[in-house]
N, C-alpha and C positions, 0 to 999 in steps of 0.2 A: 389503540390501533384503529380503532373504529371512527377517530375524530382526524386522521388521514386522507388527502382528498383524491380526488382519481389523478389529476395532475400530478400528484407527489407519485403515485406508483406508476405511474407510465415514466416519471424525469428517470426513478430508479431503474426501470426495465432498461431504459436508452442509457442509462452510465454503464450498468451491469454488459448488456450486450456490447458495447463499443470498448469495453476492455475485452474479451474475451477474443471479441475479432482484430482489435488490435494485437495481442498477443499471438494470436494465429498466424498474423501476418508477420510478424517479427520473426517467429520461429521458421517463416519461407524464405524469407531473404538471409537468416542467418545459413541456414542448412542447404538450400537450393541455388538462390542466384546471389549468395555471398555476399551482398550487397549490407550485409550486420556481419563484423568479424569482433575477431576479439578472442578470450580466453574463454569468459564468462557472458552469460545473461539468465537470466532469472526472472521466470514467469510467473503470472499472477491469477492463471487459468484454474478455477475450481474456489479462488478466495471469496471472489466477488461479492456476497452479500457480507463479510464483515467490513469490507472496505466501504461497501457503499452505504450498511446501515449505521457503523460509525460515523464516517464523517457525515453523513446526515441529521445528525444531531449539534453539529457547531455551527457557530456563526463565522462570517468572514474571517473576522476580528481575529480569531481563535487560531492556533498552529497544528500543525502535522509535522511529524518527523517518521520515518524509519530506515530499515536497512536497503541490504539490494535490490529486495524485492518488490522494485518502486513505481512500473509504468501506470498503474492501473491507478494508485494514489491520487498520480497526481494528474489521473485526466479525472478523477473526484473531485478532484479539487479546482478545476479550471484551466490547469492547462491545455496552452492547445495541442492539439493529434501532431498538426503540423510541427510545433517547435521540439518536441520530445522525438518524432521519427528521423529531422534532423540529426538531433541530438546522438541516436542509436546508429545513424549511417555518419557520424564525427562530423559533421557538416557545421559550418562559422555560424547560419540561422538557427541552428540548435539551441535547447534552452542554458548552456553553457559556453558557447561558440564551438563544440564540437568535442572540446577539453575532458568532458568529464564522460560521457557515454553510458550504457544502459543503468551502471553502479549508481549514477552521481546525478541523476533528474530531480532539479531542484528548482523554486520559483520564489524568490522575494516577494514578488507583486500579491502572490496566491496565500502567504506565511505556509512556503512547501519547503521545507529544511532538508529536503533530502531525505534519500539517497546516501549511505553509507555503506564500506564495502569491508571497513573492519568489524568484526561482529560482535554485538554488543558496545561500539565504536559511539555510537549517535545517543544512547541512553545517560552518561551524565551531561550531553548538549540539552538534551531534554529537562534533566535538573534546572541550566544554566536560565533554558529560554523560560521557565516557569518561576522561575526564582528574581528574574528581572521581571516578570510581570507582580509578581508580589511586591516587591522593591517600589515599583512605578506605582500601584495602589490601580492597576485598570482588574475588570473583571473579563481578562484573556486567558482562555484554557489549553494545554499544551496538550494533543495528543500523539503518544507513541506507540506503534505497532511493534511486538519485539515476538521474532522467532522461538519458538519454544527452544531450541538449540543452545539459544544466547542466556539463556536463563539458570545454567552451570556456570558463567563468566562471571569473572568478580565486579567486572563494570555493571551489571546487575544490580547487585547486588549492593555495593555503594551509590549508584544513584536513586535508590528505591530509598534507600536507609534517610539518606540526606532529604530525600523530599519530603519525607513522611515526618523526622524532626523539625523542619522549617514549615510544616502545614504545605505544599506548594501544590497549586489547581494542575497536580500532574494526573492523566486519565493511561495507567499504561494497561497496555491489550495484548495480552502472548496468543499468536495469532498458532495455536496447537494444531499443524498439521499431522504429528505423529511419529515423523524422522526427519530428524535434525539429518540434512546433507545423505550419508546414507543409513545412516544409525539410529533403530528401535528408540521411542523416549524409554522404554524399559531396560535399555541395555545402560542408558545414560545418567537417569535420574532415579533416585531414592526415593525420591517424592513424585510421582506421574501424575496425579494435581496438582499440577503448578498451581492455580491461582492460592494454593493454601499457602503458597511462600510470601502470602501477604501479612499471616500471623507472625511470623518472627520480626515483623520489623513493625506491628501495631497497626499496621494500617487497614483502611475497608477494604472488605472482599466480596464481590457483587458474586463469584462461585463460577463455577461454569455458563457455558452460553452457545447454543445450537449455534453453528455460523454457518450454514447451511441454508438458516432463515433469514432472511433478512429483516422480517419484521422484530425478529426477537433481538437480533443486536440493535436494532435503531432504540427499541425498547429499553435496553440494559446498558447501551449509551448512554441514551437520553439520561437515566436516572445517577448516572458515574459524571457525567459533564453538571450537572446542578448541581451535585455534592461537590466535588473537586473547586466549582469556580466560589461558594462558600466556605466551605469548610476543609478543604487539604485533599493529597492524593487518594486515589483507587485503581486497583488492581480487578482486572475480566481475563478471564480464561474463553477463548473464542475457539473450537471445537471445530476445527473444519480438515480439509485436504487438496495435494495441489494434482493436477491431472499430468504433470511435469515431473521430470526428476530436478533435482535441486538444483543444476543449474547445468546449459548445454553439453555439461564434460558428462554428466550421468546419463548415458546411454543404454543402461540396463533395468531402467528403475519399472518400467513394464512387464518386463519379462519378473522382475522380482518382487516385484507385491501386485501385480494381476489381479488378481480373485478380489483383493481390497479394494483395490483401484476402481472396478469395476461397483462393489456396491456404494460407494460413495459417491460414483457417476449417476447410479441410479436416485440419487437424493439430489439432483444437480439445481445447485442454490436459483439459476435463471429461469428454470420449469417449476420451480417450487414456486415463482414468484408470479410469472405467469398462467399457473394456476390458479393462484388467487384471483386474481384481474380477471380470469374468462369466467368465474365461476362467482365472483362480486357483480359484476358487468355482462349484458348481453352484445352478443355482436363485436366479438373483441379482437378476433382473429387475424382478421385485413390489416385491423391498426398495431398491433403488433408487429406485423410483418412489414408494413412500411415503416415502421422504425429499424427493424434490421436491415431493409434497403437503405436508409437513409444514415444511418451510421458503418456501413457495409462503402458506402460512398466518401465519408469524410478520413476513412483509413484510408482508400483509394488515392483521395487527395492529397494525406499525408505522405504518402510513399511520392509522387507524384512530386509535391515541392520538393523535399527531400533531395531525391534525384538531381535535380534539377536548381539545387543549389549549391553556392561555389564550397570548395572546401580552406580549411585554413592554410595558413601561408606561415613563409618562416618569421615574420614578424608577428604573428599570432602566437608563437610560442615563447614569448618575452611576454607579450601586452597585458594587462592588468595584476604583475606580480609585482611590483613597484609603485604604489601610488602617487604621481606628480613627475612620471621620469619618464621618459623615450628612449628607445632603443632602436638601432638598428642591425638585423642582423646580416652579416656578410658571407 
């Protein structure tokens, strides 16, 4: 950690903070001026340092995939603010044309695979994308973020099983907030170590992982991505909590674990992070704070295009299900 340079922990401070106040603002337009509807959306408030010291450990080259829980991914990964707040207001410049919404934030260009809204749904994709890198003979690492909840699903459990026979550079990461939707893992699982369900299927098990820190996942990344892109999958147990209830419909989830809620705020992954930096560095304060102005600003923006872009039409709702064909609708 020590061969880190301040530039990498300031890129991380500005990713970590620009999901949080993204998510902030989501959660205003859904709740306030309506302007995010839907059933669902699912926030990423409280994740932050496994997202960001995960994929800080891959290269371009390399993939992501996971479930619903996807804004904050994939502005790790490069997506713009702009194409994804589209995306959550349905708008055509969305990074789907408006089609897939907060579920379904995906990017080709980024290797961001989504965005899946069945659970446990994206985990033999992740097989599929890792097993065609084996195939093709490149050294591309697939990694999957999978809710501790999904990890009773037999998609699970067959995609683990398959990767771990075929060797395949899969890196999956059960991102353990604690309750799956609204359910204790105590209530749900036999095994409340997950990352132990790496032994029945033979595969490495890097064990638990503070996810609160973010040096320590980039740490236990780092060493899960050089194994996997050699020698076959692994299995991290990432140890965190979301400041959200499981998705807009939970409306009680404060009132119902409170007192928890509250001491895993008090560990809050962005002050843990910026404590490091002001106490590594002198004079760090200012600079911090004009990064939260300055990504306090590109959420601004993003709302902003957003708005201000057209929505789809009824030929939008035909266009790219047919490859080589036109339609029009009447």
């Amino acid at each position: 950690m020590a061969a880190l340079k301040k530039e990498t922990l300031l890129e991380w401070y500005r990713q970590m903070v620009l999901i949080r106040q993204f998510e902030d603002r989501c959660a205003d337009l859904y709740f306030n001026s309506k302007k995010i509807t839907g059933v669902y959306m699912h926030l990423y408030s409280g994740h932050e340092a496994v997202g960001v010291g995960a994929l800080g450990a891959l290269k371009e080259t390399d993939h992501v995939i996971t479930a619903y829980r996807d804004h904050g991914l994939a502005l790790i990964r490069g997506v713009s603010a702009d194409a994804i707040m589209a995306e959550m207001m349905g708008k055509r410049t969305g990074t789907s044309g408006g089609k897939g919404g907060s579920m379904h934030i995906a990017s080709r260009q980024h290797n961001f695979w989504g965005g899946y809204a069945i659970v446990g749904g994206h985990l033999p994709l992740a097989t599929g994308l890792a097993l065609g890198a084996r195939y093709n003979n490149t050294d591309e690492v697939v990694v999957s973020m999978i809710g501790d909840g999904a990890t009773n699903n037999g998609y699970f459990h067959e995609a683990l099983n398959m990767s771990q026979l075929w060797d395949l550079p899969n890196v999956w990461i059960i991102e353990n907030n604690l309750v799956g939707m609204g359910t204790r893992i105590e209530d749900s699982s036999g095994q409340t170590e997950l990352h132990k369900r790496a032994i029945a299927f033979g595969m490495k098990d890097l064990g638990r992982v503070d996810g609160q820190d973010v040096f320590k996942m980039y740490e236990a990344a780092s060493e899960a991505v050089e194994y996997a892109r050699k020698s076959g999958p692994v299995l991290i147990e990432a140890l965190t909590y979301r400041y959200e209830g499981h998705g807009v419909s939970d409306k009680t989830f404060d009132k119902r674990f409170g007192d928890e809620l509250k001491a895993w705020e008090a560990r809050d992954p962005i002050n843990i992070l910026a404590h490091h930096i002001t106490t590594k560095y002198k004079n760090m304060d200012a600079e911090l704070e004009a990064i939260k102005a300055e990504t306090l600003k590109v959420v601004d923006a993003s709302v902003e295009f957003a708005s201000n872009s057209p929505d789809p039409d009824l030929n939008d709702l035909v266009a790219n299900v047919y490859v080589g064909r036109d339609y029009d609708v009447i």
